[in-house]
VEXKE-721221 format. One line per field, with one value per residue (C-alpha): residue number from 1; residue in one letter; y, z, x. Coordinates in steps of 0.001 Angstrom, whole numbers, plus 500000, padded with zeros to 6 digits. Layout:
# VEXKE-721221
lodo <- [NUM  ...]
zaro <- [A  ...]
Y <- [Y  ...]
Z <- [Z  ...]
X <- [X  ...]
***
This chain:
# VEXKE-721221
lodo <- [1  2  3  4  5  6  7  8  9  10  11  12  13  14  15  16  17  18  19  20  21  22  23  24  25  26  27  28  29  30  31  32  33  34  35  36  37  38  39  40  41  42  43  44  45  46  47  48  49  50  51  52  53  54  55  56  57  58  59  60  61  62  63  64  65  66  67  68  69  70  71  72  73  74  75  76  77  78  79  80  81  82  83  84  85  86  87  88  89  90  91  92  93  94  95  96  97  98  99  100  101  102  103  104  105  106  107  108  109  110  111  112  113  114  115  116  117  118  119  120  121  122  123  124  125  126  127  128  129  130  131  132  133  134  135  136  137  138  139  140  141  142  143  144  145  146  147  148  149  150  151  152  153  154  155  156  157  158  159  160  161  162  163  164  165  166  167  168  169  170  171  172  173  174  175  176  177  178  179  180  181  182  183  184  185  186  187  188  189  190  191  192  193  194  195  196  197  198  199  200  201  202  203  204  205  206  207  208  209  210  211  212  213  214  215  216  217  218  219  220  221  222  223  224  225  226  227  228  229  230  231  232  233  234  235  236  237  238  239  240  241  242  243  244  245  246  247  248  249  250  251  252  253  254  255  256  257  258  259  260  261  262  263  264  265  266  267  268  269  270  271  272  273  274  275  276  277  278  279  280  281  282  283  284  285  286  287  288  289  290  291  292  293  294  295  296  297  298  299  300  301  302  303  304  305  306  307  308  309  310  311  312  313  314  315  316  317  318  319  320  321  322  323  324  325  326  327  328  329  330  331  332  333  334  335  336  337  338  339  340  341  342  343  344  345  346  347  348  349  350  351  352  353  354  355  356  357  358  359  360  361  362  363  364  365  366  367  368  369  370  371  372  373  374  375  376  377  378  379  380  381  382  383  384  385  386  387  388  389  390  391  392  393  394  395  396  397  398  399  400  401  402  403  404  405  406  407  408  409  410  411  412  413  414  415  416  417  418  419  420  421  422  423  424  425  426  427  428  429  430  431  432  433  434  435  436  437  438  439  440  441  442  443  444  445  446  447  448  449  450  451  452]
zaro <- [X  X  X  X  X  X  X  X  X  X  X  X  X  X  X  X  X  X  X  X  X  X  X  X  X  X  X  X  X  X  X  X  X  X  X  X  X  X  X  X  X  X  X  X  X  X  X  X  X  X  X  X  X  X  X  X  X  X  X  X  X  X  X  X  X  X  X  X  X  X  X  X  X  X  X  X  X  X  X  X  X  X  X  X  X  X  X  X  X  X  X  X  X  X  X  X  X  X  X  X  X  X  X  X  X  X  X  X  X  X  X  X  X  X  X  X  X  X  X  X  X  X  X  X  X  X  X  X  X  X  X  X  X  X  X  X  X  X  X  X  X  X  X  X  X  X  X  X  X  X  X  X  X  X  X  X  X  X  X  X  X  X  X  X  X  X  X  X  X  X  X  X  X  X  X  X  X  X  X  X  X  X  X  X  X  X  X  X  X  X  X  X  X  X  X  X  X  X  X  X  X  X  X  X  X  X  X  X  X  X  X  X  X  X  X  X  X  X  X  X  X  X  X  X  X  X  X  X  X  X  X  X  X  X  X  X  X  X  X  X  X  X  X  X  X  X  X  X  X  X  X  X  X  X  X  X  X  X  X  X  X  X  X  X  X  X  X  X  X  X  X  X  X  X  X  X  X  X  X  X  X  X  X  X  X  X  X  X  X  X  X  X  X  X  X  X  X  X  X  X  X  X  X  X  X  X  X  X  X  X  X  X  X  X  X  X  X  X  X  X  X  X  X  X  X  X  X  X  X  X  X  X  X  X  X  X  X  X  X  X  X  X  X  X  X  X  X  X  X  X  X  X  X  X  X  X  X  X  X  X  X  X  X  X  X  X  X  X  X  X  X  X  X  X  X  X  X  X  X  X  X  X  X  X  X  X  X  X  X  X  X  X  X  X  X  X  X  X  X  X  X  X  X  X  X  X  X  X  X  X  X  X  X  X  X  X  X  X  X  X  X  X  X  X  X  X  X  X  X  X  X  X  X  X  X  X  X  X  X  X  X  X  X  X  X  X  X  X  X  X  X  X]
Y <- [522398  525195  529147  530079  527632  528494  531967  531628  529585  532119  535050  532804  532726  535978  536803  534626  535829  539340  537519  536499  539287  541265  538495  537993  541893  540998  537898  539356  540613  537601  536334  532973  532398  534173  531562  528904  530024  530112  526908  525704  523435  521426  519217  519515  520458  523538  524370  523866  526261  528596  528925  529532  532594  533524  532801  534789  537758  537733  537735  540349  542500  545995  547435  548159  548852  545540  543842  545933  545539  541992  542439  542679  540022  537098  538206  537906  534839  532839  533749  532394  529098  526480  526823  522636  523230  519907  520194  518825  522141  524763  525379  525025  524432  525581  529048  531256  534794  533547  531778  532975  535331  533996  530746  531455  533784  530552  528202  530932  531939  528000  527107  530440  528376  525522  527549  529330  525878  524932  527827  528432  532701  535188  535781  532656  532050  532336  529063  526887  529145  528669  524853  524809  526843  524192  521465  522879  524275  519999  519826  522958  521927  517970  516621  514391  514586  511543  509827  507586  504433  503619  500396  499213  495375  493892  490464  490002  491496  492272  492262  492423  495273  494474  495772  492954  493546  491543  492344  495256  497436  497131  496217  494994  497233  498376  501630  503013  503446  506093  509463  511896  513515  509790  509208  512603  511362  507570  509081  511741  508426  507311  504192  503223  501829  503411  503792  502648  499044  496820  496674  496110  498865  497959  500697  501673  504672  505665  509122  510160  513203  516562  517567  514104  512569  510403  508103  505618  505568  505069  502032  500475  500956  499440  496444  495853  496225  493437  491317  491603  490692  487924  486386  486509  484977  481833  481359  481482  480623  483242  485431  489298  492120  495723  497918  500966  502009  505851  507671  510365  512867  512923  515497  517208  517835  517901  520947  522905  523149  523971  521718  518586  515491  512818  509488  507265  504243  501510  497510  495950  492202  492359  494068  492199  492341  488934  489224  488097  484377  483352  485425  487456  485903  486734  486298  483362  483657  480272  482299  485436  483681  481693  484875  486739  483718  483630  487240  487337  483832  486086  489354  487225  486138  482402  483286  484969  481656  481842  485057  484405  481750  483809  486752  484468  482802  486520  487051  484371  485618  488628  488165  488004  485624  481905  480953  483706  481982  478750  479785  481842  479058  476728  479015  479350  475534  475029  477225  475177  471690  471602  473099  471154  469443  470317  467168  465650  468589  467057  463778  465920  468442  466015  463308  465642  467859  464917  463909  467139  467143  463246  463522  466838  467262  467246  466277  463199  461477  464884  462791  463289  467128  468000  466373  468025  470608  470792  469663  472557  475246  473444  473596  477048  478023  475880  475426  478919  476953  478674  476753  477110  475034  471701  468699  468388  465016  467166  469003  466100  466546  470128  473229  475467  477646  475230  473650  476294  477508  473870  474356  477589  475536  472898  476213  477499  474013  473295  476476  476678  473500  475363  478429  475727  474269  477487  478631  475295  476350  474479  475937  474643  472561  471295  470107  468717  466428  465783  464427  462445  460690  459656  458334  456544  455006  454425  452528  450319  449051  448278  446346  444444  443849  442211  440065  438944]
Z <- [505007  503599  505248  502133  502449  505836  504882  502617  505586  508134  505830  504840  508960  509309  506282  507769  511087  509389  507122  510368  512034  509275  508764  512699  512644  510445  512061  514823  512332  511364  513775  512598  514030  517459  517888  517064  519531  522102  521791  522061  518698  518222  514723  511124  511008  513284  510539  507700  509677  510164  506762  505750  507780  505930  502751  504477  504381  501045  499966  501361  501654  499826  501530  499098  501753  503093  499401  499236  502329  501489  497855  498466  500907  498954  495841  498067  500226  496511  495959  498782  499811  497268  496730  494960  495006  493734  489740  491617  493095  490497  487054  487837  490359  491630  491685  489054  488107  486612  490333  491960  494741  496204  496302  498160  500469  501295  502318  504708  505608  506277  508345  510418  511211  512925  515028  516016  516899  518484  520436  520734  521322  518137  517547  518299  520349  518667  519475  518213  515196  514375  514437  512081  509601  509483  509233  506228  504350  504503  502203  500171  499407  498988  495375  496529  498462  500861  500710  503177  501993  504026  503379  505617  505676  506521  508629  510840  513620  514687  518946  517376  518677  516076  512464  510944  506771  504524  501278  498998  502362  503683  507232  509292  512233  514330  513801  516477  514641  511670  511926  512609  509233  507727  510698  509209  505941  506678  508766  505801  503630  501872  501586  504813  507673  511112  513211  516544  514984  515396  511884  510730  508394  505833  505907  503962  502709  499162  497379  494162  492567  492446  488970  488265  488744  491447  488213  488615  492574  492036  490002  491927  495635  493942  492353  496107  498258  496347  496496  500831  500517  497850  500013  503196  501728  500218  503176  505460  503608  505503  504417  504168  502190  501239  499535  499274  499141  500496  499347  502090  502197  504921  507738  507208  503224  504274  505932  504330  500571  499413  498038  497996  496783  499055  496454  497315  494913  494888  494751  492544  493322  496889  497713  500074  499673  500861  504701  507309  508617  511966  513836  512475  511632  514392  512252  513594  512751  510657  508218  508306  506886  504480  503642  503215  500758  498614  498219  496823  494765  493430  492718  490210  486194  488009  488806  485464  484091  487554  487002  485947  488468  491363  490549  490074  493426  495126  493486  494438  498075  498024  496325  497836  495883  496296  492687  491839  494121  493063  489096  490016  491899  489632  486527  489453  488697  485103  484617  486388  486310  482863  480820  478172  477118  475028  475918  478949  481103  484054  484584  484532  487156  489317  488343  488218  491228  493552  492198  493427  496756  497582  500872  501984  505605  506031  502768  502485  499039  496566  493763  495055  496226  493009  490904  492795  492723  488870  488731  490543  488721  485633  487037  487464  484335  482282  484064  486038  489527  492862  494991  497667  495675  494804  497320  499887  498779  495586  497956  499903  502592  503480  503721  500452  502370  504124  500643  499086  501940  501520  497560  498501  500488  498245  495396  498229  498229  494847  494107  496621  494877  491454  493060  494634  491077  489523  492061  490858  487230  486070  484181  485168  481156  482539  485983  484452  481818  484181  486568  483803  483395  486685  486351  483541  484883  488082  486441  484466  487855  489495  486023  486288  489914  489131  485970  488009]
X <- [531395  533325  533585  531551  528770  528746  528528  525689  523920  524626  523685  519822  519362  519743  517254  514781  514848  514154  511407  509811  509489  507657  505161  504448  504056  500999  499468  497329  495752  494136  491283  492322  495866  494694  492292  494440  497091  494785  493831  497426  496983  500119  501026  500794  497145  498089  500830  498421  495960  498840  499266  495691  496036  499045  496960  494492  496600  498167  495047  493504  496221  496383  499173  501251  504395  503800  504885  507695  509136  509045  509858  514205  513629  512123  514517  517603  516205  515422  519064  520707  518439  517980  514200  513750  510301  508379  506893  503156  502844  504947  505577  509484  511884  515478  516519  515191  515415  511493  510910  507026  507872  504610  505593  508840  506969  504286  507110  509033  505811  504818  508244  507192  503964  505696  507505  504691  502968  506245  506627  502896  503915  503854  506638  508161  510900  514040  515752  512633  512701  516165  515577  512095  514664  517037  514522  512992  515947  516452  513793  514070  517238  516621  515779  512998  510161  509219  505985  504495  502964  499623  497512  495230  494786  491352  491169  493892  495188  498726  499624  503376  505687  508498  506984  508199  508796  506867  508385  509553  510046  506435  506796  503461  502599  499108  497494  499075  502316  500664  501936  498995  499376  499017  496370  494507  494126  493069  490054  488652  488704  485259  487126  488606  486747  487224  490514  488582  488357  491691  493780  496771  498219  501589  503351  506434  508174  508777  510459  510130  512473  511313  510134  508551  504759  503261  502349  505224  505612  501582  501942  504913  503232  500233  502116  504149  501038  499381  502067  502364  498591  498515  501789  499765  496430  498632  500623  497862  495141  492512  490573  491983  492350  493558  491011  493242  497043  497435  500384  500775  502898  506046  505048  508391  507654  503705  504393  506912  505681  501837  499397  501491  498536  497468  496871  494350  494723  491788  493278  491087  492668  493065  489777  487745  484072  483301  482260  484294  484024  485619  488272  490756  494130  497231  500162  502663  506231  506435  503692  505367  508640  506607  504765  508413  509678  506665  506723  510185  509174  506161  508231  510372  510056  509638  505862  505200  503488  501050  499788  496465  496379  497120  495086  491735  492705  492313  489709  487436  488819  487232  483856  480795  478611  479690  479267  482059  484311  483615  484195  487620  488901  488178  489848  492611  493571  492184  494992  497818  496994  495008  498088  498513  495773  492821  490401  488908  489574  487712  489561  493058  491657  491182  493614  496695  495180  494937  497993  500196  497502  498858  499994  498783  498029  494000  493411  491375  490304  491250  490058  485948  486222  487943  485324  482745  484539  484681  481070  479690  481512  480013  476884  476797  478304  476211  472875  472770  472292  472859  475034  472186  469745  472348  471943  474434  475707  476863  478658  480604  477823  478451  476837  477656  480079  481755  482287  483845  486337  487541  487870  489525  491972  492478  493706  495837  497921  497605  499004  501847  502744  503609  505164  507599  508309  508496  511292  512872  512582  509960  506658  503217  503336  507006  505275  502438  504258  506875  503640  502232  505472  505592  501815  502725  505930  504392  501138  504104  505315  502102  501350  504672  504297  500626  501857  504907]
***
């Protein structure tokens, strides 16, 4: 660091420390930050309190002294710290001759606040003031702001210590693990079930530059979330979910500038409405790392051709009537192992489906559940019949929801299948004529093998 940057530093502390002891000269005059201090508060919600009081007093504040004692200060203090302030919460940003006195006075006037809650004394103590300074010229001066990415997954439970990452940064952890800013926000939600119940959260990190919109970090925290989920349903095949992604503020950013937005963002194809059936899924490591692969497989052109696919199979997962599963799954594999063919759509969904299920582990005679399975999404497409109401023998002897977690299994493999030929280059039409081939070649020998 140069002697003149230093300079410039040295000269800001000093301006501060002046700052502070005008606006603490104030404070006691607000009933609010007495109260506050007396009941030692500590953390971000202390600062944000803090700052109401501040609010408090700007507003109601006639002294006309006061302003102009603070006037030279805030002119001379926008001078010599880089005020970035973030375009979400002011018309501009970066030092301006046009800059919102104001708005400089609410983020000195906010890095006061956590010292006070530091220091808990008014004024506070000098050392812990110093330090608050230096933490939040960080983000005056820093072109982004940081956002924490919160998404609470419903269905499985997490006793692991190590956060493990899933995919696009998003690392697995236990609620325990939320900062109490993110914590905050996650209990005010209308969306969000309780804390006290066992979860797992993904949580990740994201920043976007100062001046721009929460649209595209939106869209992209949206787009990875779903991917985590959809990666965990296919490589464990149980049922979970994610209703929400909440983009939270950092505590350090939280704090220091005004009216920074929490995002709550609703997941339309990871929601889980369907209730809950059997324990909640403890994550092994041999899923995690299939999880992990399929989640890169997915984040790639390869899957492209499976999209539709995919997003009917979590679908189905999260609805609550049975006949909606039934017809998403079945749309699921119509769209994969029907490619190519216009007529007798029946014998290839269950020809070419038992075909690429040959040799799966617990699979027994594919060629009978994926006819039924065809036969009782056509039945309740075509004749409007409740699953409840067909005979059991219609439903290879099982109870309707036992018969469709079995379908939903028999999807999960099937699709695995093409994800693994994708990865290999190979589109679902590719697979599929490459399979017929092989029928047809293989039907030649068993011919030959007769004749001779």
């Amino acid at each position: 660091m140069s002697d003149a940057s230093e300079d410039v530093r040295s000269k800001a502390w000093c301006l501060f420390e002046g700052f502070s002891d005008v606006v603490c000269a104030q404070l006691p005059k607000t009933d609010d930050i007495l109260a506050a201090r007396r009941e030692g508060l500590t953390g971000p919600y202390s600062v944000r309190l803090f700052a109401q009081a501040f609010e408090a007093i700007i507003q109601s504040s006639r002294n006309d002294q006061f302003w102009q004692s603070l006037d030279d200060t805030l002119r001379t203090a926008d001078r010599l710290i880089v005020f970035r302030r973030p375009l979400v919460t002011e018309r501009s940003i970066g030092p301006s001759s046009e800059s919102d006195l104001r708005a400089v006075f609410d983020s000195l006037a906010r890095c006061v606040a956590c010292a006070i809650v530091q220091s808990k004394t008014i004024p506070p103590k000098p050392q812990v003031l110093e330090r608050e300074f230096s933490r939040c010229r960080t983000c005056w001066e820093s072109a982004t702001i940081n956002y924490e990415v919160v998404a609470p997954i419903s269905g499985m439970n997490t006793n692991r210590f190590d956060d493990p990452v899933v995919a696009a940064g998003l690392r697995l952890s236990g609620q325990w693990r939320i900062s109490e800013n993110a914590r905050h926000q996650l209990e005010r939600s209308p969306y969000q079930q309780p804390l006290s119940l066992p979860m797992t959260i993904l949580l990740g990190e994201r920043s976007i530059d100062k001046g721009e919109t929460l649209e595209a970090l939106a869209t992209q925290a949206i787009k990875d979330v779903a991917q985590c989920v959809t990666s965990l349903r296919l490589a464990t095949g149980h049922i979970l979910g994610c209703d929400t992604v909440h983009l939270i503020p950092s505590p350090s950013d939280y704090q220091t500038f005004h009216g920074l937005p929490n995002c709550i963002l609703p997941l339309g194809e990871t929601s889980l409405h369907a209730e809950f059936f059997g324990d909640t899924l403890v994550l092994t490591d041999e899923a995690l790392d299939t999880a992990r692969r399929l989640a890169t497989l997915l984040s790639t052109e390869v899957a492209s051709s499976l999209e539709i696919a995919v997003e009917r199979f979590n679908l189905a997962m999260g609805r609550r009537k049975l006949e909606d599963q039934i017809i998403d799954l079945a749309i699921a594999l119509e769209s994969t192992i029907c490619r190519g063919g216009g007529e007798q759509l029946s014998y290839r969904f269950r020809v070419f489906g038992a075909a690429i299920l040959a040799g799966a582990p617990g699979v027994d005679n594919p060629v009978s559940w994926l006819r039924s399975m065809y036969e009782a999404r056509s039945k309740v497409v075509h004749e409007g019949q409740r699953l409840a109401k067909f005979k059991t023998r219609d439903l290879q002897d099982c109870q309707p929801l036992d018969f469709v977690a079995k379908c939903r299994e028999l999807a999960r493999l099937i699709l695995l299948d093409f994800i693994e030929q994708a990865a290999l280059g190979r589109t679902p039409t590719d697979y599929i004529r490459a399979l017929e081939m092989a029928m047809i070649a293989s039907a030649k020998r068993v011919d030959k093998a007769a004749r001779d």
